[in-house]
C-alpha positions as CSV (number, residue, x, y, z in Angstrom):
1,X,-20.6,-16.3,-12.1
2,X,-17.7,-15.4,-13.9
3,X,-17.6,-12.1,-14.3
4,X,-18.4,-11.9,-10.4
5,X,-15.5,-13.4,-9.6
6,X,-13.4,-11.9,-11.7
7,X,-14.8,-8.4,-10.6
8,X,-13.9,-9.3,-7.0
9,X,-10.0,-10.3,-8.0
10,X,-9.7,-7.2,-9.2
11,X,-11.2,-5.2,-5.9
12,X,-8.8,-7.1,-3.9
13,X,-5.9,-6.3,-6.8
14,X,-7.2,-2.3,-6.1
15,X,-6.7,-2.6,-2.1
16,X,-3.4,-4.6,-1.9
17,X,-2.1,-1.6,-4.8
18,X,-3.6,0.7,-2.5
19,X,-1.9,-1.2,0.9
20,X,1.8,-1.0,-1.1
21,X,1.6,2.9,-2.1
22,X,0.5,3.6,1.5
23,X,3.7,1.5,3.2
24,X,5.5,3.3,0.0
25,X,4.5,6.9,1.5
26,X,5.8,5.5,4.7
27,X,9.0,4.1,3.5
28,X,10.1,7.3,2.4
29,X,8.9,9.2,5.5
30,X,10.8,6.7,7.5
31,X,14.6,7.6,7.1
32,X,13.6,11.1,8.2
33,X,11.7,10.6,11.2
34,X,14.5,7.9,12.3
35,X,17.2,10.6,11.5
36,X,15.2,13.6,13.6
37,X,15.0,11.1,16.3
38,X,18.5,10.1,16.4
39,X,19.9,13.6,16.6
């Protein structure tokens, strides 16, 4: 049924959003764990 699917589309659209702001976070945590390690 339509709207099912659609429905589900848009759960998997929420958890990749989700997936991207959590590598996000880590993107900007990154440069300063790297630069504590390296000095």
């Amino acid at each position: 049924d339509e709207m099912q699917r659609t429905n589900l589309e848009l759960d998997n659209l929420r958890d990749k959003i989700k997936e991207n702001q959590e590598k996000i976070k880590l993107n900007k945590q990154l440069p300063y764990l790297v630069g504590n390690i390296v000095e």
